[in-house]
VMD Tcl script that draws the C-alpha trace (Angstrom):
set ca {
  {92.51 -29.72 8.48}
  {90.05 -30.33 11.23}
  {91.83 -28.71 14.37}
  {91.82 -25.66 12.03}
  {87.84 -25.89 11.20}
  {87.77 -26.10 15.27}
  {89.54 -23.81 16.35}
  {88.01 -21.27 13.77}
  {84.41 -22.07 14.86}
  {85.77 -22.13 18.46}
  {87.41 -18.82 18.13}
  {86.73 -14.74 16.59}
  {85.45 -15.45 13.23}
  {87.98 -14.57 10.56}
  {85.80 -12.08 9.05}
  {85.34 -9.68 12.25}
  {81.54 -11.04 12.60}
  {79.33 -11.38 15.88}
  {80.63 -14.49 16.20}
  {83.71 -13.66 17.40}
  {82.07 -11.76 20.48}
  {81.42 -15.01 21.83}
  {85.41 -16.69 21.73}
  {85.45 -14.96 25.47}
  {83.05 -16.80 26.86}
  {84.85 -20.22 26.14}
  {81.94 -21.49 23.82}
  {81.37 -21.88 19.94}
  {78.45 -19.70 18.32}
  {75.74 -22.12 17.35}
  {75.20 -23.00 13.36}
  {72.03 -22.15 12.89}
  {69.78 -24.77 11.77}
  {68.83 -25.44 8.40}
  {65.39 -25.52 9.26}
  {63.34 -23.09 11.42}
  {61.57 -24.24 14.79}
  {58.13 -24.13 14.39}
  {55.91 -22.09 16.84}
  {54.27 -25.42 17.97}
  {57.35 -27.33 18.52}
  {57.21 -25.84 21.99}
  {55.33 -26.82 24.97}
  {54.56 -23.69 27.28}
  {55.50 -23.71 30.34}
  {53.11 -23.78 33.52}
  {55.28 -21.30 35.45}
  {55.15 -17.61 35.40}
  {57.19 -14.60 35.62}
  {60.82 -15.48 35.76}
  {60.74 -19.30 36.00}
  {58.79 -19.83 33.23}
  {60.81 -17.53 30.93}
  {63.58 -19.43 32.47}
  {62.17 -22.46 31.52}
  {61.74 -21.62 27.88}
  {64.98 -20.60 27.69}
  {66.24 -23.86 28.99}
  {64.41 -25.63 26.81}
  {65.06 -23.45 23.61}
  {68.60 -24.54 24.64}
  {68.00 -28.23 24.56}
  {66.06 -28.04 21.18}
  {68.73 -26.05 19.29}
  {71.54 -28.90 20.39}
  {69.30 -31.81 19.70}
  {68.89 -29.94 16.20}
  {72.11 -29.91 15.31}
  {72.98 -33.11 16.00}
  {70.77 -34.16 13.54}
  {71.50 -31.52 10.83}
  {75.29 -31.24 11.10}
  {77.08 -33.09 8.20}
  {79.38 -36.15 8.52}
  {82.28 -34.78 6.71}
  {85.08 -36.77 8.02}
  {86.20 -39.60 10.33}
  {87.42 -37.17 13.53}
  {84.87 -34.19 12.92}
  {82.62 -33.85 15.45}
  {79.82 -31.52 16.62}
  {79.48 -30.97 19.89}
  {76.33 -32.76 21.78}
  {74.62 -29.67 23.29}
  {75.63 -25.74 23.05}
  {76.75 -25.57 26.72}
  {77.88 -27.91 29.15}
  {75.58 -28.10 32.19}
  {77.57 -25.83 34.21}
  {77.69 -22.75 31.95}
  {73.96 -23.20 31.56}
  {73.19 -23.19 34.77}
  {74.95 -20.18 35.16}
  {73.60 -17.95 31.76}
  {70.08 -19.12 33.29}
  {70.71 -17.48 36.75}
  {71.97 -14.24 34.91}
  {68.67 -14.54 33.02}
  {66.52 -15.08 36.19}
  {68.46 -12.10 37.84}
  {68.15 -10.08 35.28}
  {64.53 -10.00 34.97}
  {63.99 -9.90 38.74}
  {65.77 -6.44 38.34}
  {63.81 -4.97 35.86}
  {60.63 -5.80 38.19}
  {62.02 -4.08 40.63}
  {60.87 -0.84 41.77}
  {63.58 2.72 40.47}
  {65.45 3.98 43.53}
  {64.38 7.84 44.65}
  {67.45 10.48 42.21}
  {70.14 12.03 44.60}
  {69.02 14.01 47.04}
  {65.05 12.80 47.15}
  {63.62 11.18 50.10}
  {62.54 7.95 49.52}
  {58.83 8.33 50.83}
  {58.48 11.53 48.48}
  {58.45 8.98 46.04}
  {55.05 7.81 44.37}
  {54.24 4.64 45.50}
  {53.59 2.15 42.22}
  {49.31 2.03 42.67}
  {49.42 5.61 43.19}
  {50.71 6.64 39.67}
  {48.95 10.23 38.94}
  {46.71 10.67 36.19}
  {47.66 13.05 32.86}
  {45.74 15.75 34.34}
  {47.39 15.69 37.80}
  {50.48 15.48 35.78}
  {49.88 18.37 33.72}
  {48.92 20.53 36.95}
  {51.61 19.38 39.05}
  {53.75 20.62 35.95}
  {52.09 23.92 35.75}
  {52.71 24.75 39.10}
  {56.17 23.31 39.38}
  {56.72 25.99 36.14}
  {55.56 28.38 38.26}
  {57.14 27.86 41.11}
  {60.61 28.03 38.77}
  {59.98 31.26 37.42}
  {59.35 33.20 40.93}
  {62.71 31.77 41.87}
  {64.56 32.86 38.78}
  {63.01 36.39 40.05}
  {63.98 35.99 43.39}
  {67.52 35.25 42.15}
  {67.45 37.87 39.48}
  {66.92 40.22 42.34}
  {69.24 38.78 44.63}
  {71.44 39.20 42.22}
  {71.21 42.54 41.49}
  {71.27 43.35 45.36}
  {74.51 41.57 45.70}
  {76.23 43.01 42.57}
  {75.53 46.43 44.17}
  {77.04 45.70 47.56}
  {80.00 44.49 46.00}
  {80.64 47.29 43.84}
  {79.73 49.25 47.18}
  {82.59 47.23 48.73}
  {85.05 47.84 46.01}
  {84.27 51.87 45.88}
  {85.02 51.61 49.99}
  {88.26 49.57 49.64}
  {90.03 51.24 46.47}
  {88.78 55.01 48.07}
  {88.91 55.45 51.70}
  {88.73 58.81 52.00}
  {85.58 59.09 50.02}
  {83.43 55.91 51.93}
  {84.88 58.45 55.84}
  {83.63 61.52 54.16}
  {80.51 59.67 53.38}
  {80.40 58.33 56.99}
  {80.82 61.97 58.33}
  {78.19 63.37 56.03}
  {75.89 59.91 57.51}
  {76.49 61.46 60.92}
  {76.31 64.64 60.51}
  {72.66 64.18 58.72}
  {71.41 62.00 61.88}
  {72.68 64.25 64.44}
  {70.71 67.64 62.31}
  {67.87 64.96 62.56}
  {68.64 64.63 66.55}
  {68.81 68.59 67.07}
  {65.25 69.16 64.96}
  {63.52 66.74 67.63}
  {65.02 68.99 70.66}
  {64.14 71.75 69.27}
  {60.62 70.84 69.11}
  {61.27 70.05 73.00}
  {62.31 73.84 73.03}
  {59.06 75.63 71.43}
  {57.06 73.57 74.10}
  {59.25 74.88 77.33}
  {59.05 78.01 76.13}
  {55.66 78.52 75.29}
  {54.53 77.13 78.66}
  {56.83 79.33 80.36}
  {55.22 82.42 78.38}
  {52.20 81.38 79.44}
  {52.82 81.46 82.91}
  {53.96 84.20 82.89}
  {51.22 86.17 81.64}
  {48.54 84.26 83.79}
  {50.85 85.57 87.04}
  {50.66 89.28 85.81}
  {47.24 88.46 85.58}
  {46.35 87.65 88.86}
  {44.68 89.70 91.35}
  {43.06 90.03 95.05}
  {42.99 87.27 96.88}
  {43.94 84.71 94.24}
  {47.01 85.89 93.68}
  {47.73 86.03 97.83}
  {46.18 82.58 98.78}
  {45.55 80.50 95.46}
  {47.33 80.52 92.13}
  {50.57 83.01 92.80}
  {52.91 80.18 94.18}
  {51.65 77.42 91.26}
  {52.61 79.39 88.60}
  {55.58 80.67 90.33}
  {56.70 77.51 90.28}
  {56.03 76.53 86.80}
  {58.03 79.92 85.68}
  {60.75 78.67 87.51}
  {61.02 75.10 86.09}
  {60.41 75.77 82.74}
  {63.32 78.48 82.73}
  {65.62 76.03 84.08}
  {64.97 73.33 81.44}
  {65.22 76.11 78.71}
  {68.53 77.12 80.51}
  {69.40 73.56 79.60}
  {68.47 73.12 76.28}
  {69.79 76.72 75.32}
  {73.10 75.07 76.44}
  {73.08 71.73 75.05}
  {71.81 73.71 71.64}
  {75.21 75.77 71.70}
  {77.70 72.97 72.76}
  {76.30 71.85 69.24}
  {76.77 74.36 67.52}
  {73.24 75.29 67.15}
  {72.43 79.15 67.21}
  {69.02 80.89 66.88}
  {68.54 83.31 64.12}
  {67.97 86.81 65.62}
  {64.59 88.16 64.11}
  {62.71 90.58 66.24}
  {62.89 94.21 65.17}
  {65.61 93.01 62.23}
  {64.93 93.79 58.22}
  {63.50 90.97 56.79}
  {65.67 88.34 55.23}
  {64.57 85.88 52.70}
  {67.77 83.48 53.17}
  {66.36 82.83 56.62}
  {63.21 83.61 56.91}
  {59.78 83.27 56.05}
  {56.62 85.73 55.96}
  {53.53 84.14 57.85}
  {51.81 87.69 58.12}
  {52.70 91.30 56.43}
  {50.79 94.31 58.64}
  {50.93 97.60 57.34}
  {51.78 100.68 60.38}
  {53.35 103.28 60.42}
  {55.20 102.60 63.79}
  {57.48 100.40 61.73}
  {59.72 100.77 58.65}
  {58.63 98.55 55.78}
  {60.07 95.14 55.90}
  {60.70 95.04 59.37}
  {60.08 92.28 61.73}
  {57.10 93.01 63.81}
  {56.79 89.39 65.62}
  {58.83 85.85 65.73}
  {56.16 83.27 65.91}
  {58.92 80.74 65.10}
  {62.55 81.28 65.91}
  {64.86 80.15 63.57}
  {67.85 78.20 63.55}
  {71.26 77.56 61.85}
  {74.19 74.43 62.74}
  {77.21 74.01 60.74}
  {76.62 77.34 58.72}
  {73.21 76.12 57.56}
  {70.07 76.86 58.33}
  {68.38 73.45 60.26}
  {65.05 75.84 60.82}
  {63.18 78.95 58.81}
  {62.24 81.47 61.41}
  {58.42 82.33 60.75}
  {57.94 86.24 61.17}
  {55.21 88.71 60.92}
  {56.56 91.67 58.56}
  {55.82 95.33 58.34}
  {54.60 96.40 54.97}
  {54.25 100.22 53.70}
  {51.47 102.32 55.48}
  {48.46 102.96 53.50}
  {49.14 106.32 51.54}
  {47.78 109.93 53.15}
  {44.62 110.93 51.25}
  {42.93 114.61 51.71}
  {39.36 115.94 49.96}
  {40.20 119.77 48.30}
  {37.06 121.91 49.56}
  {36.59 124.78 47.00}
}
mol new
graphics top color blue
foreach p $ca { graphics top sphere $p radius 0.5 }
foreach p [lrange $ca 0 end-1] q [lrange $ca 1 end] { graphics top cylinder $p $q radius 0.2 }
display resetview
């Protein structure tokens, strides 16, 4: 009968209670005593921190066993409480597990994953609620300009890729794309020359007429071989251009004494004469072009209009 009360006290309780949590450990869960400690049963401890709630531990310990050696019945000649709860050893050891225990929770909360450890705040520099709050507000912030940023970024990407799937399901379409690309930049190309052009060729009209201009001795000993000169190099480079213009298939639109034709050109000035059908083209002021069967340039004309009508005064 009594190596069954022992082993049941020394073991899981029958029941399934909290008792039986300690049967691991090796030791017996403690009776409790029939009468409660009082609060000034206990001398405090002259130690601090960790030793001195080591200390009361210890001697909690020592008061519960002495407690039940007095209070635990006699019930039998070979029953026998034990003299204290645990043997020196195991206390020893539950103490240091105390001791260590509370030296971690003094110790200061490593940096999360991925933090530096001196972005953390140091203990005596703990911010106050209002720093809080604004460090908050701007950390909010800071979240929702990035959200944009990747909203955008998002959108940018989704379009390349579907850019990237039109150019690898339809080839043909992404090289006539390409050749429409190129064609645009070199139209682009042939409008700067052409600008080039105008320049030549109004300098070259204007030597011209200053060497038809010239007379007595300025035009033996003074201007005459100048502008002869300039006539000459400015009808070379339009040579040039004029054939560069063609090898691209680049055509000026014939204007001068031609009827007037909307698809092509455009009316800076209408003069009425007589010398001149209606809707003729009196002047060029700006040759036109065409490349590739469109037109890259208007030509800008002066047009002929209808001469004023005859009027005669009857004398009776």
């Amino acid at each position: 009968m009594s190596e069954s009360r022992e082993s049941t006290s020394e073991g899981a309780a029958p029941d399934g209670s909290f008792e039986g949590a300690f049967a691991p450990l090796g030791f017996p869960w403690p009776t409790p005593p029939t009468e409660i400690p009082r609060a000034d049963s206990f001398t405090p401890s002259d130690a601090s921190g960790p030793q001195r709630e080591a200390s009361d531990h210890e001697g909690w310990a020592d008061r519960v066993a002495e407690r039940e050696e007095t209070t635990s019945p006699a019930s039998g000649a070979g029953e026998r409480r034990p003299a204290s709860l645990l043997d020196p050893e195991r206390r020893r050891v539950f103490l240091e597990s105390v001791v260590a225990w509370l030296d971690e929770l003094d110790e200061a909360e490593p940096p999360p994953p991925g933090l530096a450890p001196e972005a953390m705040p140091a203990p005596d520099q703990v911010p106050d609620l209002f720093s809080l709050l604004a460090q908050l507000a701007a950390l909010t912030r800071e979240t929702q300009l990035q959200g944009r940023a990747t909203n955008r970024l998002h959108a940018e990407l989704g379009a390349a890729l579907e850019r990237l799937a039109e150019s690898v399901s339809s080839p043909d379409a992404v090289a006539k794309k390409l050749a429409e690309a190129r064609r645009e930049a070199r139209l682009e190309l042939v409008a700067e020359v052409l600008e080039v052009r105008d320049r030549f060729a109004r300098g070259l009209e204007e030597a011209r007429r200053r060497l038809a201009g010239l007379r007595g001795l300025r035009a033996r000993f003074g201007q005459r071989p100048v502008l002869e000169a300039l006539v000459e190099g400015n009808g070379l480079a339009l040579e040039r251009l004029d054939d560069a213009l063609r090898r691209l298939d680049v055509h000026e639109i014939p204007s001068l004494g031609k009827p007037f034709d909307p698809r092509v050109m455009r009316a800076v000035e209408v003069a009425a004469t007589p010398a001149a059908s209606a809707g003729t083209v009196l002047e060029v002021f700006r040759a036109g072009y065409t490349a590739d069967g469109r037109v890259l340039r208007f030509a800008e004309v002066k047009v002929a209009g209808n001469p004023p009508a005859a009027t005669g005064e009857s004398h009776g």
